[in-house]
N, CA, C and O atoms as a Maestro MAE file, in Angstrom:
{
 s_m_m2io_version
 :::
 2.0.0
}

f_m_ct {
 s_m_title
 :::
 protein
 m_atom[292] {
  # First column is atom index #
  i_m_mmod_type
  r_m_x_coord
  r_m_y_coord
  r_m_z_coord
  i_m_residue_number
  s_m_chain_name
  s_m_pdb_residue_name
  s_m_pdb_atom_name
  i_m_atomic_number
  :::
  1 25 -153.632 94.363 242.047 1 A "UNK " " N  " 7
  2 3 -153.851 95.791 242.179 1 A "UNK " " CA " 6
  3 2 -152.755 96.432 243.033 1 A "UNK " " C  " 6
  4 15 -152.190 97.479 242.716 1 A "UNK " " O  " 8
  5 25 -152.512 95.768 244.075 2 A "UNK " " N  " 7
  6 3 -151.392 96.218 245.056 2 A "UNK " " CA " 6
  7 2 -150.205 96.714 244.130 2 A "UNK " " C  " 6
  8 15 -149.754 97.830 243.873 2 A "UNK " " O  " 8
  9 25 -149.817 95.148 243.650 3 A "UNK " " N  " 7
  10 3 -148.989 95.274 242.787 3 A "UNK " " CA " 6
  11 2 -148.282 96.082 241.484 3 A "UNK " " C  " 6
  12 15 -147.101 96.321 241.232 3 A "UNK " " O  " 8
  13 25 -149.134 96.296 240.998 4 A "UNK " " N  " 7
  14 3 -149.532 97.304 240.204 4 A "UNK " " CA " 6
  15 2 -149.107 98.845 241.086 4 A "UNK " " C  " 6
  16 15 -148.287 99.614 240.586 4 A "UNK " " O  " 8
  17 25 -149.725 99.126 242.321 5 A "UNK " " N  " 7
  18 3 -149.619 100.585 242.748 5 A "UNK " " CA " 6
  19 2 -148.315 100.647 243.556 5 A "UNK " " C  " 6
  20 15 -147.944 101.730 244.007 5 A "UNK " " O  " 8
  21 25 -147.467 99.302 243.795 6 A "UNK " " N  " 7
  22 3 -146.208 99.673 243.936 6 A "UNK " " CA " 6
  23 2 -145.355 99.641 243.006 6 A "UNK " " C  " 6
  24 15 -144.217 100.063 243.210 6 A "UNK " " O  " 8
  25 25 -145.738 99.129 241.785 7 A "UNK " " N  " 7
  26 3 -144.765 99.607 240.600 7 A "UNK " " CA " 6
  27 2 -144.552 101.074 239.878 7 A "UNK " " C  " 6
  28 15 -143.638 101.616 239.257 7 A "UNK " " O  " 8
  29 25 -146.373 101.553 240.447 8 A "UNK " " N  " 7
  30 3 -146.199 102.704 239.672 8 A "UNK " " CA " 6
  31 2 -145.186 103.439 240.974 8 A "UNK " " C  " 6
  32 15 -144.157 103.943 240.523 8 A "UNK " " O  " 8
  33 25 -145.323 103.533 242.215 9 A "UNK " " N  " 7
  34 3 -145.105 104.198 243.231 9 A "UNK " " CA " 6
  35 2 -143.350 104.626 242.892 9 A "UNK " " C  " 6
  36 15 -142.716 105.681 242.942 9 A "UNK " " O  " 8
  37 25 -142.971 103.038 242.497 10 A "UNK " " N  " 7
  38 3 -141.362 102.726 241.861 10 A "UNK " " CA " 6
  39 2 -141.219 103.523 241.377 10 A "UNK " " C  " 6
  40 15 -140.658 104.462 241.942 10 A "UNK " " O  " 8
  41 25 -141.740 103.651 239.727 11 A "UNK " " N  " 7
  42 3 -141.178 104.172 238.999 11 A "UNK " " CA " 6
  43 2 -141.189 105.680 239.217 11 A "UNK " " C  " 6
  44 15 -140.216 106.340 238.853 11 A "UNK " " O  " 8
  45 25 -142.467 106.379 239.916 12 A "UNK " " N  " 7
  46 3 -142.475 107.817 240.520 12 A "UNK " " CA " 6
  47 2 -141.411 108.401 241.137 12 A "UNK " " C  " 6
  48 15 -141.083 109.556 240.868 12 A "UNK " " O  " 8
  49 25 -140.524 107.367 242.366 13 A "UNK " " N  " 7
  50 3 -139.715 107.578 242.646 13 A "UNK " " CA " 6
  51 2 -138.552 107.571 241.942 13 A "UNK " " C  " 6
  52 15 -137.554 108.159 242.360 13 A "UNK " " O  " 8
  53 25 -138.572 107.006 240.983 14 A "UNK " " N  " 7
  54 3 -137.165 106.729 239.888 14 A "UNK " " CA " 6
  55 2 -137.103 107.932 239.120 14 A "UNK " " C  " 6
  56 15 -135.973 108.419 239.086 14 A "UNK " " O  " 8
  57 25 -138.098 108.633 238.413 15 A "UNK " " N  " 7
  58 3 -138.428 109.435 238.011 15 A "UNK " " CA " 6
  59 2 -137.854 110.693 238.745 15 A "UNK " " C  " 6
  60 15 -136.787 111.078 238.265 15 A "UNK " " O  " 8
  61 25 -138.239 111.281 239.605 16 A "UNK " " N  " 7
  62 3 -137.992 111.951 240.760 16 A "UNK " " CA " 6
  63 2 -136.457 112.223 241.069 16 A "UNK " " C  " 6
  64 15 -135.889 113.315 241.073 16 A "UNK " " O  " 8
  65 25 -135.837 110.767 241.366 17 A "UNK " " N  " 7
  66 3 -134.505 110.813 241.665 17 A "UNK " " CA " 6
  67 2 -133.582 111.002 240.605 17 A "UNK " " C  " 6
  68 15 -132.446 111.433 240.798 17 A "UNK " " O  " 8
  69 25 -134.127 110.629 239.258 18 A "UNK " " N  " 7
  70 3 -133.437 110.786 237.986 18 A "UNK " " CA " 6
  71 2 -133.676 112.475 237.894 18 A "UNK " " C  " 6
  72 15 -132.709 113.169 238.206 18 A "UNK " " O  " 8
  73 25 -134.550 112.948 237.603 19 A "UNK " " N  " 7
  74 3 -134.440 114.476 237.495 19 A "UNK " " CA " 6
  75 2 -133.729 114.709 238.660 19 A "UNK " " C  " 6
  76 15 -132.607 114.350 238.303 19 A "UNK " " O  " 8
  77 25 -133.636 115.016 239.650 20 A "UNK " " N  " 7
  78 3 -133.290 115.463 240.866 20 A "UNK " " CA " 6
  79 2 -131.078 115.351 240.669 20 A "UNK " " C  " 6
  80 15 -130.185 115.774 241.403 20 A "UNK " " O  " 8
  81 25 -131.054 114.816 239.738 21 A "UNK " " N  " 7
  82 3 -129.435 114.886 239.395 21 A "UNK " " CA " 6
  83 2 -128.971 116.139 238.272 21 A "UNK " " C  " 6
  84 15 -129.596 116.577 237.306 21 A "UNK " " O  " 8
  85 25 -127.764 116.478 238.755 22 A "UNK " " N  " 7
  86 3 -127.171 117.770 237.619 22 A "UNK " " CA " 6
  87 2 -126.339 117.864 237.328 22 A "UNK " " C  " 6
  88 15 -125.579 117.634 238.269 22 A "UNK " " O  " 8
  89 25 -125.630 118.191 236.138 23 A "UNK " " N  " 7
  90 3 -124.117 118.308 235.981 23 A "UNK " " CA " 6
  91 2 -123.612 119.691 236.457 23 A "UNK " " C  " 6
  92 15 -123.970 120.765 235.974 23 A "UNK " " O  " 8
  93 25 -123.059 119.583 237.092 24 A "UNK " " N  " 7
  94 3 -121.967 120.552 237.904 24 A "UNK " " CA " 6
  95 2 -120.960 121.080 236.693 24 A "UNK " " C  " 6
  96 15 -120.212 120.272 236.143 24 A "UNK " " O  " 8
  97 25 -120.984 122.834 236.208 25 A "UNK " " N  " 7
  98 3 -120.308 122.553 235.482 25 A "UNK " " CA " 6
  99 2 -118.665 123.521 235.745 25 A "UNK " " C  " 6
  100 15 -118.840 124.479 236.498 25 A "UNK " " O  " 8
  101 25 -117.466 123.396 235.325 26 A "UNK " " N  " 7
  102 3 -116.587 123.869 236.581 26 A "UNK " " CA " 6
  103 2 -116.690 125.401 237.024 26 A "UNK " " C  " 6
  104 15 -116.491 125.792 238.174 26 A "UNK " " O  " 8
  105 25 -116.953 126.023 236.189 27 A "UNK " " N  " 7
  106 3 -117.330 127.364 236.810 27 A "UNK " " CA " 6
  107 2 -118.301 127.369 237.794 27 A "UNK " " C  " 6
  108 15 -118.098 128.093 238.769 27 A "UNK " " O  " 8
  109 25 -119.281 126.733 237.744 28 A "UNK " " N  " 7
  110 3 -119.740 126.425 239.218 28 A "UNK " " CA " 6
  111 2 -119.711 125.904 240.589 28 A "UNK " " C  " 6
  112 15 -120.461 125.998 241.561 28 A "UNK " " O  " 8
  113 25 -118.325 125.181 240.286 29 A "UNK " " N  " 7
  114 3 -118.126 124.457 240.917 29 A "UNK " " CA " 6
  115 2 -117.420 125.539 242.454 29 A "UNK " " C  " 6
  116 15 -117.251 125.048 243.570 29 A "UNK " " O  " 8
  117 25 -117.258 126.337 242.263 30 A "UNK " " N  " 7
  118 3 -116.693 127.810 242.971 30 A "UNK " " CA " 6
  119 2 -117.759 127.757 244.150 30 A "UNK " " C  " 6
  120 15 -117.643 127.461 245.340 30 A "UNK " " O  " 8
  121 25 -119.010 128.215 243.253 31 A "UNK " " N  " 7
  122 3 -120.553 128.178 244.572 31 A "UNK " " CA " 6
  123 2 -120.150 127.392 245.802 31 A "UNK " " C  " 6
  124 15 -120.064 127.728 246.983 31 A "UNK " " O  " 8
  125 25 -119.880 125.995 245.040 32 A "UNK " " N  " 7
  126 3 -120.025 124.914 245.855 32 A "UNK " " CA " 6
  127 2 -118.779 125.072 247.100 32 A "UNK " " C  " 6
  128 15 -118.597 124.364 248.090 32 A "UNK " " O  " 8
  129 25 -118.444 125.608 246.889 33 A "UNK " " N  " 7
  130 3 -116.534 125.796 247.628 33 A "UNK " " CA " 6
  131 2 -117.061 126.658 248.791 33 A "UNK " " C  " 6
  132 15 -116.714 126.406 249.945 33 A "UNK " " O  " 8
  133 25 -117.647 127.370 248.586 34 A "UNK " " N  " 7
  134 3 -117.875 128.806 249.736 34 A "UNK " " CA " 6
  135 2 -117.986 128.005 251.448 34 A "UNK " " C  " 6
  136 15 -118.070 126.797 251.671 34 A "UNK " " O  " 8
  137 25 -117.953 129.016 252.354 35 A "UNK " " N  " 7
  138 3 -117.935 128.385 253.536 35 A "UNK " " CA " 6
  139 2 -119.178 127.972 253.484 35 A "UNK " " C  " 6
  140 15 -119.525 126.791 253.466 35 A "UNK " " O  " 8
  141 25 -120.051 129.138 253.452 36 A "UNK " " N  " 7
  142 3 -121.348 128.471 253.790 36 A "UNK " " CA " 6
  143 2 -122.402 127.484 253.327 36 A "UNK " " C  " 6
  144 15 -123.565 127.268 253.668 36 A "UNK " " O  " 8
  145 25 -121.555 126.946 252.401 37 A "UNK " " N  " 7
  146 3 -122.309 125.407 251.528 37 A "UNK " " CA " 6
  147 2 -121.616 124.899 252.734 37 A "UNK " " C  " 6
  148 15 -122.492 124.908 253.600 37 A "UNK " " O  " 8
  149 25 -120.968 124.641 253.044 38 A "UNK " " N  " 7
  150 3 -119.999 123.297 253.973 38 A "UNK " " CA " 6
  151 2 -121.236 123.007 255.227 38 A "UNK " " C  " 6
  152 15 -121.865 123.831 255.890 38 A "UNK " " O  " 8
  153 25 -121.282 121.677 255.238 39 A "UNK " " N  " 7
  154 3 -121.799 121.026 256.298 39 A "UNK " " CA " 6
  155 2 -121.177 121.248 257.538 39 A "UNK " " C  " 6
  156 15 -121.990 120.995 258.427 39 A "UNK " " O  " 8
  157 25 -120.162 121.587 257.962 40 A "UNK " " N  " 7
  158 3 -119.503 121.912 258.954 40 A "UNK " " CA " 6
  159 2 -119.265 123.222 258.856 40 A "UNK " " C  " 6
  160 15 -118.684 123.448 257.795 40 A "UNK " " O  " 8
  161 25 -119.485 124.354 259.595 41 A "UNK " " N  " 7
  162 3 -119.226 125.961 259.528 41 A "UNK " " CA " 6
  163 2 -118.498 126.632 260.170 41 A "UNK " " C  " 6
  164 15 -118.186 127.822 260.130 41 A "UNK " " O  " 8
  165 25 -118.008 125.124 261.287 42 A "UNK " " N  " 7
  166 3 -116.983 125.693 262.491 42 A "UNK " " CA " 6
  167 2 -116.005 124.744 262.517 42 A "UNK " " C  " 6
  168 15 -116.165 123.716 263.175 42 A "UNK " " O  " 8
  169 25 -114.895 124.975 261.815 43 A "UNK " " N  " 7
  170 3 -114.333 122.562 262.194 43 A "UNK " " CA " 6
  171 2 -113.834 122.745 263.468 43 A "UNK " " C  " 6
  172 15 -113.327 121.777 264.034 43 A "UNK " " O  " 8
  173 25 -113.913 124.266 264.249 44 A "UNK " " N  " 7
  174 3 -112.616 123.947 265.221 44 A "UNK " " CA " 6
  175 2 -114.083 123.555 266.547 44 A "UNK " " C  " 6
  176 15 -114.142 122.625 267.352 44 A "UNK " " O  " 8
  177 25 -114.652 124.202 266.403 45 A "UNK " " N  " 7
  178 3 -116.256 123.673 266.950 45 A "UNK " " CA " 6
  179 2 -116.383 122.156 267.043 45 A "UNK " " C  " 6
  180 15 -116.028 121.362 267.914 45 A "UNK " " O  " 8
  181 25 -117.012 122.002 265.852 46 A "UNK " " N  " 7
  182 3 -116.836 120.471 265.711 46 A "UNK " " CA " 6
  183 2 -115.782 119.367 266.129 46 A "UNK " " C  " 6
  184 15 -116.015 118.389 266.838 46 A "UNK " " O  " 8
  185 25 -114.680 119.689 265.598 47 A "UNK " " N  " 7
  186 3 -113.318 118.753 266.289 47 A "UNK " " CA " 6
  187 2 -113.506 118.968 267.820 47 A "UNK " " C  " 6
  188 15 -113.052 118.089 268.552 47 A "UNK " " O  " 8
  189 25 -114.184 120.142 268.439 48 A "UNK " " N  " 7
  190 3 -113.749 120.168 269.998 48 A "UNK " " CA " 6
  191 2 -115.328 119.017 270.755 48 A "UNK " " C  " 6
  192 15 -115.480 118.294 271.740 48 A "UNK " " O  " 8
  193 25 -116.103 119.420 269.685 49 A "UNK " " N  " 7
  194 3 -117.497 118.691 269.874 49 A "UNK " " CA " 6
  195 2 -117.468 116.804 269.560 49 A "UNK " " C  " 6
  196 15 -118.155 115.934 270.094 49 A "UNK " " O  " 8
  197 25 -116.459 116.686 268.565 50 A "UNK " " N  " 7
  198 3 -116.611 115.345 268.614 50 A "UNK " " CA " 6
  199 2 -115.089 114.815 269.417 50 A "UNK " " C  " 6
  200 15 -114.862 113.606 269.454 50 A "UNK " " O  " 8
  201 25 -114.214 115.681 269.965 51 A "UNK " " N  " 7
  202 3 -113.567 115.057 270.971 51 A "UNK " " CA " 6
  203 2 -113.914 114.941 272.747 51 A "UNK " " C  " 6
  204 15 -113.272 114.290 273.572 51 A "UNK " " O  " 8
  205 25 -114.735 115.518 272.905 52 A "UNK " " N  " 7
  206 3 -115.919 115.488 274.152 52 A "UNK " " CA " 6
  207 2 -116.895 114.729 274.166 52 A "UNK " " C  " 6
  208 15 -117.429 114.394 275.223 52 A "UNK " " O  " 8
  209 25 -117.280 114.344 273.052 53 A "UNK " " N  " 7
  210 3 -118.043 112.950 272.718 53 A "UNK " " CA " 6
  211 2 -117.399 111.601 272.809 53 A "UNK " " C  " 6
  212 15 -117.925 110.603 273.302 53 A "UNK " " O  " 8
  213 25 -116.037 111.689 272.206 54 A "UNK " " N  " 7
  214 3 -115.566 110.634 272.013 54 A "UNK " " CA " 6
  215 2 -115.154 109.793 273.510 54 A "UNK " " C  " 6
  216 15 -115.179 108.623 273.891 54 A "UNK " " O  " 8
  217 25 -114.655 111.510 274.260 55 A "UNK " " N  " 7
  218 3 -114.185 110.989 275.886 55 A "UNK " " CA " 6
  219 2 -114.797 110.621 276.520 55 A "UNK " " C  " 6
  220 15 -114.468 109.742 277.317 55 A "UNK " " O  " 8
  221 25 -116.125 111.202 276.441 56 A "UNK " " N  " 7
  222 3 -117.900 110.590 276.983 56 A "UNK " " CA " 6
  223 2 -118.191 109.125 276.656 56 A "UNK " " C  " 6
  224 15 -118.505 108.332 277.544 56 A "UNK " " O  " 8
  225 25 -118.094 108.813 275.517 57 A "UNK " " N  " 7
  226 3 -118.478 107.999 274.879 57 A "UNK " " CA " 6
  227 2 -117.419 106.753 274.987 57 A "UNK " " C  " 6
  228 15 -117.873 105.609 274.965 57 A "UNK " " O  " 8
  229 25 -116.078 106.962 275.099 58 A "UNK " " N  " 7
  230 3 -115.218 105.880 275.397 58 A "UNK " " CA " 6
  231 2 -114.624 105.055 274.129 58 A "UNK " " C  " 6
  232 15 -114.032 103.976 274.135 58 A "UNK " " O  " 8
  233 25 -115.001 105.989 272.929 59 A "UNK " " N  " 7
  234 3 -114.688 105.356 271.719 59 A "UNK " " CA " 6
  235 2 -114.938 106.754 270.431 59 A "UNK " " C  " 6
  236 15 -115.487 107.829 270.190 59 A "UNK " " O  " 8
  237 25 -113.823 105.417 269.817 60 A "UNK " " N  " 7
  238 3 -113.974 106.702 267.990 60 A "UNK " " CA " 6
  239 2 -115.057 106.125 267.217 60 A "UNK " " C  " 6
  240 15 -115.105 104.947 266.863 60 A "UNK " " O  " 8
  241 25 -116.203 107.306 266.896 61 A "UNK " " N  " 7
  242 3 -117.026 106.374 265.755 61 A "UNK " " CA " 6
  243 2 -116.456 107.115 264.318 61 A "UNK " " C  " 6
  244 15 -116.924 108.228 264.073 61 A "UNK " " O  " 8
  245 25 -115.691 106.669 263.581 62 A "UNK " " N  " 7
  246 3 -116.218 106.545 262.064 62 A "UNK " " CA " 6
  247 2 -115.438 107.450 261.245 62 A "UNK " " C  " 6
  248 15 -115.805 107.753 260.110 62 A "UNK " " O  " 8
  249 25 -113.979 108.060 261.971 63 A "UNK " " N  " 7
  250 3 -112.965 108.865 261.300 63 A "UNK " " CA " 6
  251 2 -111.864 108.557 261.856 63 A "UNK " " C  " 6
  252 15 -111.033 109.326 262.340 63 A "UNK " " O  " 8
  253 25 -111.833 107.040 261.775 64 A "UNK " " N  " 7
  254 3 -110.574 106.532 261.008 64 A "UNK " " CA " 6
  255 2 -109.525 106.758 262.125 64 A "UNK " " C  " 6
  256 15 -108.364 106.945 261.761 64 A "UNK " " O  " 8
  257 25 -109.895 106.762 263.811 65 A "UNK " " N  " 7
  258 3 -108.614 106.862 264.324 65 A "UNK " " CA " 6
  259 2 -109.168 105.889 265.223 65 A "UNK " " C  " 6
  260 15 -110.356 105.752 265.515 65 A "UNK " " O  " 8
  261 25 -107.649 104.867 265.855 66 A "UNK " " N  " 7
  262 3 -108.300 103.871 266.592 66 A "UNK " " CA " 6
  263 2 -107.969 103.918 267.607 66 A "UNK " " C  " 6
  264 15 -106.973 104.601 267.842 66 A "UNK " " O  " 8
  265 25 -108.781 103.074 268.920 67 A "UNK " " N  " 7
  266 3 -108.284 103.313 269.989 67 A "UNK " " CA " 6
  267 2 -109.185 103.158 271.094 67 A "UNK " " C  " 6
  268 15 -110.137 102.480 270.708 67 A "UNK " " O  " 8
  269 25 -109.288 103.435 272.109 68 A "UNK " " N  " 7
  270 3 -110.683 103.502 273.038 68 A "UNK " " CA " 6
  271 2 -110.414 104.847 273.980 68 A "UNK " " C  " 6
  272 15 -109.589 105.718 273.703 68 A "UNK " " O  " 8
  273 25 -111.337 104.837 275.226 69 A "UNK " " N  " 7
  274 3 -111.674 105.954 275.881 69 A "UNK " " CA " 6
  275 2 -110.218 106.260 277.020 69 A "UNK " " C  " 6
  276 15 -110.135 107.361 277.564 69 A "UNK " " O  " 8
  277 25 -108.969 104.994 277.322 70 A "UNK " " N  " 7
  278 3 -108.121 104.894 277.846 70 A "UNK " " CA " 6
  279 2 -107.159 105.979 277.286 70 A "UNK " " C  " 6
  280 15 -106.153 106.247 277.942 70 A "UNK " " O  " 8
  281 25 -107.381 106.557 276.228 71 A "UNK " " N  " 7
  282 3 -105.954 107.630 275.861 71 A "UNK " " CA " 6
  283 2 -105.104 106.530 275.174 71 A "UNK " " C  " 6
  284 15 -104.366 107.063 274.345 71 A "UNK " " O  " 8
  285 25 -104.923 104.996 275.228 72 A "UNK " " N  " 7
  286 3 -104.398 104.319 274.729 72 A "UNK " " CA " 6
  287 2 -103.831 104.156 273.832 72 A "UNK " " C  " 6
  288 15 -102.721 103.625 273.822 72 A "UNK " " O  " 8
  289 25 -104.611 104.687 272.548 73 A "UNK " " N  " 7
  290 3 -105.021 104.442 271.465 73 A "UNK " " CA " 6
  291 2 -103.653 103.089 270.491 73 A "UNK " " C  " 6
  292 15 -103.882 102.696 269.347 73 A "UNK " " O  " 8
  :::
 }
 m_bond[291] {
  # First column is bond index #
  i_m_from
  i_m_to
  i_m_order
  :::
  1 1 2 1
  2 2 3 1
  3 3 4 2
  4 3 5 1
  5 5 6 1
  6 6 7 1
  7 7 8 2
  8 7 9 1
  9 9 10 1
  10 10 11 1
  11 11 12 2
  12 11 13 1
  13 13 14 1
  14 14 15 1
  15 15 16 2
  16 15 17 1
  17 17 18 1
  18 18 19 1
  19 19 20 2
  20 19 21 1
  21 21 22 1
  22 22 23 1
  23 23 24 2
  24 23 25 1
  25 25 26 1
  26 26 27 1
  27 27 28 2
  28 27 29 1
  29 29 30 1
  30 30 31 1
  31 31 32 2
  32 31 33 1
  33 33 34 1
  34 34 35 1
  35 35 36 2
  36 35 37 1
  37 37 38 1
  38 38 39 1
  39 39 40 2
  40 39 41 1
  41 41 42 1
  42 42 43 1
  43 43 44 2
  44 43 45 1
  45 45 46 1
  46 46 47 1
  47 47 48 2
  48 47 49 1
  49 49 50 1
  50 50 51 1
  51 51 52 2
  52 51 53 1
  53 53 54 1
  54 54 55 1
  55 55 56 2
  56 55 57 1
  57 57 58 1
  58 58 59 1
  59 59 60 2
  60 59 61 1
  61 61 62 1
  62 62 63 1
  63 63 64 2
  64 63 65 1
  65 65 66 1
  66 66 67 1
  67 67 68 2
  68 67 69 1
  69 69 70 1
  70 70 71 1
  71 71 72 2
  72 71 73 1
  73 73 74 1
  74 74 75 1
  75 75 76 2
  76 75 77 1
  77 77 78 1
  78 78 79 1
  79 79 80 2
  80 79 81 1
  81 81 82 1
  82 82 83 1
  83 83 84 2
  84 83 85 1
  85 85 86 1
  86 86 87 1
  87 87 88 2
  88 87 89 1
  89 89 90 1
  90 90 91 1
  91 91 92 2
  92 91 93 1
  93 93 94 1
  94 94 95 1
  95 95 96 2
  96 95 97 1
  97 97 98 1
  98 98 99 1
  99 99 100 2
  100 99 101 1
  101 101 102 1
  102 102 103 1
  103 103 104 2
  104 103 105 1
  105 105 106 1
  106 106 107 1
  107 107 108 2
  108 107 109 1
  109 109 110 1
  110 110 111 1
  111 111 112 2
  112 111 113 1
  113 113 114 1
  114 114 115 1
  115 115 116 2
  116 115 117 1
  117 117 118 1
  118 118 119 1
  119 119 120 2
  120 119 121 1
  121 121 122 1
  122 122 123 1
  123 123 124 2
  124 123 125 1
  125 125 126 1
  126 126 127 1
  127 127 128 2
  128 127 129 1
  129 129 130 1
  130 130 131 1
  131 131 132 2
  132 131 133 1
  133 133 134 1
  134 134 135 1
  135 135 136 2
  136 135 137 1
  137 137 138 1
  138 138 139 1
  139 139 140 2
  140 139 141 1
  141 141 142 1
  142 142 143 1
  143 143 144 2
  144 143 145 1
  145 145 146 1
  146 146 147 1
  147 147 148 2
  148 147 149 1
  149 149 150 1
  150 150 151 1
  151 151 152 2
  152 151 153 1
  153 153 154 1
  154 154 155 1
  155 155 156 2
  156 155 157 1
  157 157 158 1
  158 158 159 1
  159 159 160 2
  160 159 161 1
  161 161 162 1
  162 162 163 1
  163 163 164 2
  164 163 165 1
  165 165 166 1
  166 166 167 1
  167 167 168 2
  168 167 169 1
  169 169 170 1
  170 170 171 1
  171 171 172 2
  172 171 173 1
  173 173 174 1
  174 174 175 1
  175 175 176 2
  176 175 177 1
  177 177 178 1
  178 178 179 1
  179 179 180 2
  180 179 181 1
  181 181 182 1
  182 182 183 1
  183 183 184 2
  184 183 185 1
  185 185 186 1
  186 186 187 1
  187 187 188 2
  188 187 189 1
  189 189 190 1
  190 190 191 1
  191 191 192 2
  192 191 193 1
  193 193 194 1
  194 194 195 1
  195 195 196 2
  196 195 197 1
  197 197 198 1
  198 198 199 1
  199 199 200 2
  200 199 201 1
  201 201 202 1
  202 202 203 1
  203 203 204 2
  204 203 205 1
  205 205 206 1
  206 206 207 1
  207 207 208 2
  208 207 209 1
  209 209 210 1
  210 210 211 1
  211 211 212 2
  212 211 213 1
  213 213 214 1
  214 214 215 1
  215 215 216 2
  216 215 217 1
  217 217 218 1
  218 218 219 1
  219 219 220 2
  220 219 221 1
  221 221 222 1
  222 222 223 1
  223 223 224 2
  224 223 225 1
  225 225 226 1
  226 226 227 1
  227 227 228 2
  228 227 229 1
  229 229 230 1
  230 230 231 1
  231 231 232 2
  232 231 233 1
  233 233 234 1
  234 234 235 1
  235 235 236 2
  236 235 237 1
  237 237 238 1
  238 238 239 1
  239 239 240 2
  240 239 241 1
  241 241 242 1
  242 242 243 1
  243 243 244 2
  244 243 245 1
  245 245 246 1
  246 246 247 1
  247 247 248 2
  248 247 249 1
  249 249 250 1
  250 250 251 1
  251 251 252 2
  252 251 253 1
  253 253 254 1
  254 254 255 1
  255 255 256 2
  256 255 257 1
  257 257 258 1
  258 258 259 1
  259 259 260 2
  260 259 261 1
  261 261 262 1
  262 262 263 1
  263 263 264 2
  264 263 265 1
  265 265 266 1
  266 266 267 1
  267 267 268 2
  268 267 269 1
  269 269 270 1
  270 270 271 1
  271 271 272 2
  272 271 273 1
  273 273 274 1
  274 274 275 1
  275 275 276 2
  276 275 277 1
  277 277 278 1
  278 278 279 1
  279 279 280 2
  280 279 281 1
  281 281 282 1
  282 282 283 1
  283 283 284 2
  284 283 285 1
  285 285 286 1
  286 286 287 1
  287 287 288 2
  288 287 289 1
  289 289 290 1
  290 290 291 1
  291 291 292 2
  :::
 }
}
C-alpha cells in the first residue's frame, strides 16, 4: 500500500514538473531581458555585498576567483 502511494505521489510530481516547462519563443525572449526579471537588481550592490562577505568570511565561495582572506590571492 505504501508502495503503491509513493508511486502515485511520483508520478504527480512528474506530471506537475512536465507541465510546469515552456517553450520560450524569441519574441519573448525580450520579457525575459528586462531589468526587473534579473535576480540581481543592483550588481553594483551586490558585487559591494559579496566583497564584504568575502573579507568577513576569509574566502571566495563559488565565482570562480581564487584566493583567501590575505589579499593574496
Amino acid at each position: 500500500m505504501l508502495k503503491r502511494t509513493n508511486l502515485l505521489i511520483a508520478a504527480v510530481a512528474l506530471i506537475v514538473a512536465i507541465l510546469g516547462c515552456a517553450e520560450v519563443k524569441p519574441w519573448q525572449k525580450g520579457n525575459l531581458a528586462k531589468s526587473h526579471m534579473a535576480f540581481d537588481t543592483d550588481p553594483a550592490e551586490s558585487r559591494f555585498t559579496q566583497h564584504v562577505y568575502t573579507s568577513k568570511e576569509g574566502s571566495h565561495g563559488g565565482y570562480g576567483i581564487g584566493g583567501g582572506g590575505c589579499g593574496c590571492n
